[in-house]
C-alpha positions as CSV (number, residue, x, y, z in Angstrom):
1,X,-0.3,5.1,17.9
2,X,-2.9,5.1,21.0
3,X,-1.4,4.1,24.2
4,X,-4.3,2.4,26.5
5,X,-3.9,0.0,29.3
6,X,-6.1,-3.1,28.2
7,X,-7.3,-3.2,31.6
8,X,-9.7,-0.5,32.0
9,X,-12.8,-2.0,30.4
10,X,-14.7,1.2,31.7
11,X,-13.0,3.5,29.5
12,X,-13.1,1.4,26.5
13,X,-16.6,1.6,26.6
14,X,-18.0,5.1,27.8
15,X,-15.6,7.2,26.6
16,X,-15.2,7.4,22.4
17,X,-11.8,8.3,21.3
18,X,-11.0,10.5,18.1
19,X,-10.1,7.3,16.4
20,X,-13.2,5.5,17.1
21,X,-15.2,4.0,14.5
22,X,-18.1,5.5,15.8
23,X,-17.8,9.1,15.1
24,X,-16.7,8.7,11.7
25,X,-19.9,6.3,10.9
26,X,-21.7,9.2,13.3
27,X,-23.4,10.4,9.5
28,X,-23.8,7.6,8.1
29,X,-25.5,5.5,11.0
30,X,-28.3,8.7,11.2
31,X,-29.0,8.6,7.4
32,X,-29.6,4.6,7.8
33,X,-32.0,5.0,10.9
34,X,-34.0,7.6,8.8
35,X,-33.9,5.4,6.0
36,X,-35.3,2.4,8.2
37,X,-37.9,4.7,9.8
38,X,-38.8,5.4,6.8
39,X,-39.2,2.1,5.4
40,X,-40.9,1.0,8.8
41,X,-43.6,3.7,8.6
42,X,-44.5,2.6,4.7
43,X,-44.6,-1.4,5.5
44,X,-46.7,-0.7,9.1
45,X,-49.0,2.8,8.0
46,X,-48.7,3.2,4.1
47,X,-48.6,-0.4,2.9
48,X,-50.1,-1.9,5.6
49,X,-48.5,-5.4,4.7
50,X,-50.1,-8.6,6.5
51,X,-48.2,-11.1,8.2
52,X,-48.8,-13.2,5.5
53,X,-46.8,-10.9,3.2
54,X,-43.9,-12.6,1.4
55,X,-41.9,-9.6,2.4
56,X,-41.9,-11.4,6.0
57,X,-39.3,-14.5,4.8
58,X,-36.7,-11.6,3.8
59,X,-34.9,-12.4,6.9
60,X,-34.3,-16.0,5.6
61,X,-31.4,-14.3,3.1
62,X,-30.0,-12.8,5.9
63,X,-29.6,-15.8,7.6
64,X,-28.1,-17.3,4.5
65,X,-25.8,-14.8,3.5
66,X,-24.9,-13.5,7.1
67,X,-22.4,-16.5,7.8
68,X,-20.7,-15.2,4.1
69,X,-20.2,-12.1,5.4
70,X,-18.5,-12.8,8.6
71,X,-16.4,-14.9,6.8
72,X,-15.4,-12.2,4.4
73,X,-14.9,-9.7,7.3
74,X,-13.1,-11.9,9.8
75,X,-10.4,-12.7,6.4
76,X,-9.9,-9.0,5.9
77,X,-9.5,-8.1,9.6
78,X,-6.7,-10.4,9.8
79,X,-5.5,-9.9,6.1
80,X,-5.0,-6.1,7.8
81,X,-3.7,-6.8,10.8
82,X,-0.9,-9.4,9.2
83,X,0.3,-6.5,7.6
84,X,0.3,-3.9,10.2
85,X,2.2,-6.5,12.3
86,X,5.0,-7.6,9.5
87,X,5.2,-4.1,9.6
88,X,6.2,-3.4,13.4
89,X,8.2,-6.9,13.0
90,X,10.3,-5.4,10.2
91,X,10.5,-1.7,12.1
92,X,11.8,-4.2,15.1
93,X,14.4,-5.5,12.7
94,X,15.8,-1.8,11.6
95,X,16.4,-1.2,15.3
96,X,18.2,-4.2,16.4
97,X,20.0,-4.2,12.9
98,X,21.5,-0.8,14.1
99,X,22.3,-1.2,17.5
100,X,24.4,-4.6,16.0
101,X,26.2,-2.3,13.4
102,X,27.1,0.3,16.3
103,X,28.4,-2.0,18.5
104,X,30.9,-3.4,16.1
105,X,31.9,-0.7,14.9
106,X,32.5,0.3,18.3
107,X,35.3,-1.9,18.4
108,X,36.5,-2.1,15.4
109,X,37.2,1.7,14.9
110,X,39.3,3.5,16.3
111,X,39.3,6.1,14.7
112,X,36.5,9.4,16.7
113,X,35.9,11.1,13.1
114,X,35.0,7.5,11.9
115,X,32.7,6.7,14.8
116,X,31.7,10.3,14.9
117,X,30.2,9.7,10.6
118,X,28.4,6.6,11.8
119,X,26.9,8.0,14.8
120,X,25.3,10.5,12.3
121,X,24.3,8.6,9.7
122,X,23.0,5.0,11.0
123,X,20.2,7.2,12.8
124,X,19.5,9.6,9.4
125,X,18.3,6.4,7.3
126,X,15.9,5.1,9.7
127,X,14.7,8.7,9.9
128,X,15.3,8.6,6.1
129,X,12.6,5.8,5.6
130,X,10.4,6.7,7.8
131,X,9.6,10.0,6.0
132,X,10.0,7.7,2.7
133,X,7.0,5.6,4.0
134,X,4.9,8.3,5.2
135,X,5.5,10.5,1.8
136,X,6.7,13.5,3.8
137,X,9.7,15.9,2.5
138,X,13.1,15.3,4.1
139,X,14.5,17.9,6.1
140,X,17.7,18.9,5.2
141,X,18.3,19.5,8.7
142,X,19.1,15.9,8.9
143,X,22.6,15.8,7.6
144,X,24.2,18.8,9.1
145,X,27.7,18.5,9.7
146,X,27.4,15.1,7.5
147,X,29.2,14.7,4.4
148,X,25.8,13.4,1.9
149,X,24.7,15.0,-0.5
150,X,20.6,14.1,-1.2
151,X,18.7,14.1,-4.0
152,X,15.1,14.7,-3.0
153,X,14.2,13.4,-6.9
154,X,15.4,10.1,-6.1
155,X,14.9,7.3,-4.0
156,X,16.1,8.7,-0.5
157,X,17.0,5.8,1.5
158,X,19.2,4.2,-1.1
159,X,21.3,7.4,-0.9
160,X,21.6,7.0,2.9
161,X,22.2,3.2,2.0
162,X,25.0,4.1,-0.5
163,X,26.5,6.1,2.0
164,X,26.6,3.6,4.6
165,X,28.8,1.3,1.6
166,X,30.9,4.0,0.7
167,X,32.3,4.6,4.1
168,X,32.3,0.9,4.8
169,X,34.1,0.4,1.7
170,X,36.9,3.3,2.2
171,X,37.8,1.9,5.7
172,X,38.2,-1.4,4.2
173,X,40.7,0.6,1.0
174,X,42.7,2.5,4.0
175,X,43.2,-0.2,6.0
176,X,41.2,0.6,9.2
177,X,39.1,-2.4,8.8
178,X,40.0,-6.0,7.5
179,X,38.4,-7.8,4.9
180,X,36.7,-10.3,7.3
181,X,35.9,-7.2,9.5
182,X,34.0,-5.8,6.2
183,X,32.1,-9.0,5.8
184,X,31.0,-9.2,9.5
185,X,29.4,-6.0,9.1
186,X,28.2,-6.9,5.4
187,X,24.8,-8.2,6.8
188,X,23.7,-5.3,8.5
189,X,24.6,-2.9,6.2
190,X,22.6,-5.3,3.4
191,X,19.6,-5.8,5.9
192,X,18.4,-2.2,5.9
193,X,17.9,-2.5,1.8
194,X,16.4,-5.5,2.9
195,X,13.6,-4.0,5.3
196,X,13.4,-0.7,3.0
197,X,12.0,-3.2,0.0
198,X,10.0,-5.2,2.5
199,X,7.7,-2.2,4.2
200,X,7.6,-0.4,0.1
201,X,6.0,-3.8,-0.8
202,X,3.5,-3.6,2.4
203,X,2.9,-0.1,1.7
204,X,2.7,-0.4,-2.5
205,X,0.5,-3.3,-2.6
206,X,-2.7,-2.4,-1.4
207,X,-5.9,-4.4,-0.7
208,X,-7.3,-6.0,-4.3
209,X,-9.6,-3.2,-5.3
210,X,-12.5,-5.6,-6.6
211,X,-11.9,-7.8,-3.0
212,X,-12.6,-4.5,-0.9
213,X,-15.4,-2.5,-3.1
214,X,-17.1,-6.2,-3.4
215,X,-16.5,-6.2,0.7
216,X,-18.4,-2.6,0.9
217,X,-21.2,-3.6,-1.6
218,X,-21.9,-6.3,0.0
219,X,-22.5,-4.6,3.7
220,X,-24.4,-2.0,2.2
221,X,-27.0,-4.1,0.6
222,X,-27.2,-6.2,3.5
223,X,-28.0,-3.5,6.0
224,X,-30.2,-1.8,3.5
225,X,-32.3,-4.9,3.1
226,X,-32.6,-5.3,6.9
227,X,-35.4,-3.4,7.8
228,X,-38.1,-5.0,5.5
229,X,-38.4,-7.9,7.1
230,X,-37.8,-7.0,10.6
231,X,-40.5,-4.6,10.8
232,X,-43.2,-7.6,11.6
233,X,-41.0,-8.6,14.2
234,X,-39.8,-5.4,15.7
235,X,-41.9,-2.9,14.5
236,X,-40.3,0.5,15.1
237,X,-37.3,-1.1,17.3
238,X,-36.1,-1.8,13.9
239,X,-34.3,1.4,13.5
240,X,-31.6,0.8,16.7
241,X,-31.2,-2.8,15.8
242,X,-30.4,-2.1,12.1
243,X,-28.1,0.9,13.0
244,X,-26.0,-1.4,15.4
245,X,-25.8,-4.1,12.6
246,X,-24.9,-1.3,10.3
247,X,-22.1,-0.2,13.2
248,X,-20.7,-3.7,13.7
249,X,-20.1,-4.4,10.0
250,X,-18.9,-1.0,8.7
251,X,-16.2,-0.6,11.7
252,X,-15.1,-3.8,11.0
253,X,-13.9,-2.4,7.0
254,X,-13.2,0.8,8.4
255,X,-10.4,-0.6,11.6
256,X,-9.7,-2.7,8.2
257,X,-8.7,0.0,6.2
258,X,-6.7,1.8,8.7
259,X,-4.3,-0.9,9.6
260,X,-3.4,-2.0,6.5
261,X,-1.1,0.8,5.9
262,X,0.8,0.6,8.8
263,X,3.0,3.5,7.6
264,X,0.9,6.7,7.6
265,X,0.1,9.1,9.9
266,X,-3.9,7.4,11.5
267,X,-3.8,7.4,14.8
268,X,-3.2,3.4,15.1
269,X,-0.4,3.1,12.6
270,X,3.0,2.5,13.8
271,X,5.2,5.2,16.1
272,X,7.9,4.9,13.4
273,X,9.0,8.6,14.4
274,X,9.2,7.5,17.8
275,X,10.9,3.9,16.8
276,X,13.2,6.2,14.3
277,X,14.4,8.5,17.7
278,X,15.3,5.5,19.5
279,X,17.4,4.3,17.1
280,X,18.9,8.2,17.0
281,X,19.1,7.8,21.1
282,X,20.7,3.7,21.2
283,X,23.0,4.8,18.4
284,X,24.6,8.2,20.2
285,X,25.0,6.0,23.1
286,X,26.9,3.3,21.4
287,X,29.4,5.5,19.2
């Protein structure tokens, strides 16, 4: 995730990050101005259309149509964004969900080989599902010294999950914990499941495909349209005005795109590595 102080206006706009929209539409944007030159040189010296030319009133659609497409655009930035930000909201949950299960079991156990199990493993499943989100192979590293045994065919945070029950469960059986002891620590045990199923169902449920190719269909017949009316107006000034419209409206998809999957490894998803070693640093500190 991009660290940037919100401040610094200058920045923002003369120097373009490796995330920027702009050098990935870098192709794209020349191939449109060459297509609008080209479209400007047949209307101006080929065609030689008069000002009386129907082609003139093209703009009027644009006009129409333009409020349509900001409407579209503005619902799927902030379609995105909801997601990316349930996202950081649930992440936030994980961590204060495992700094609450340290802490009692800080002073419920008494026991330095039962603290020393949960000190281990509390950290390993937020680790766990972060690798689980981003589709990256757990290392086995992860559960030296730790008594679980992980089967990389199946789902990998449920193991850590189960684990987490187990142990619960046998402290309860030998009489290190009570029964209303277990059931105070129930919920946060249950609330990693919980925020497990919640970030699979952001991460598994993408964008309706029809809703985003009719999004991307629609830009690119509205920029590609653009030029023929404009020319009578513009002339060759055409080209930098259709490229920035073309800039404005395909960043928009693409910023879009990125954030809806708040789980991967883009440059403006979530630090879940970096939320994952906090957990790893709270938790050692607790137990």
């Amino acid at each position: 995730m991009v660290q940037y102080n919100p401040k610094d206006w200058i920045i923002f706009i003369f120097r373009f990050h490796k995330s920027d929209t702009f050098r990935q539409l870098f192709p794209m944007m020349v191939l449109i101005g060459l297509y609008t030159a080209g479209i400007c040189y047949l209307e101006m010296a080929v065609w030689q259309l008069s000002e009386s030319s129907h082609v003139k009133n093209i703009p009027i659609m644009h006009g129409l149509v333009g409020f349509v497409i900001s409407l579209l655009l503005a619902y799927r930035t902030n379609t995105a964004y909801d997601r990316w930000w349930e996202g950081r909201k649930l992440w936030g949950s994980l961590v204060n969900n495992s700094r609450n299960l340290a802490l009692k079991l800080a002073v419920m156990l008494k026991d330095d080989r039962d603290k020393l199990y949960f000190r281990r493993i509390i950290p390993v499943y937020a680790s766990v599902l972060q690798k689980h989100l981003a589709d990256e192979e757990t290392s086995k590293t992860l559960f030296d010294d730790l008594d679980l045994e992980m089967d990389h065919h199946k789902h990998r945070p449920n193991q850590v999950a189960r684990g987490l029950y187990q142990k619960a469960n046998d402290l309860y059986v030998s009489g290190k914990i009570t029964g209303d002891q277990l059931i105070v620590i129930n919920s946060e045990l249950q609330s990693f499941t919980d925020v497990c199923g919640a970030c699979e169902r952001i991460k598994n449920t993408p964008i309706p495909y029809s809703y985003s190719a009719f999004i991307k269909k629609f830009i690119f017949i509205y920029v590609m349209t653009l030029p023929f009316g404009y020319v009578f107006s513009l002339g060759y000034y055409t080209i930098p005005v259709v490229i920035f419209i073309f800039y404005v409206l395909a960043s928009l998809e693409l910023i879009a795109e990125e954030i809806e999957d708040p789980f991967g490894n883009d440059v403006n998803d979530l630090p879940t590595q970096k939320i994952a070693s906090n957990i790893k640093k709270h938790i050692e500190e607790i137990l």
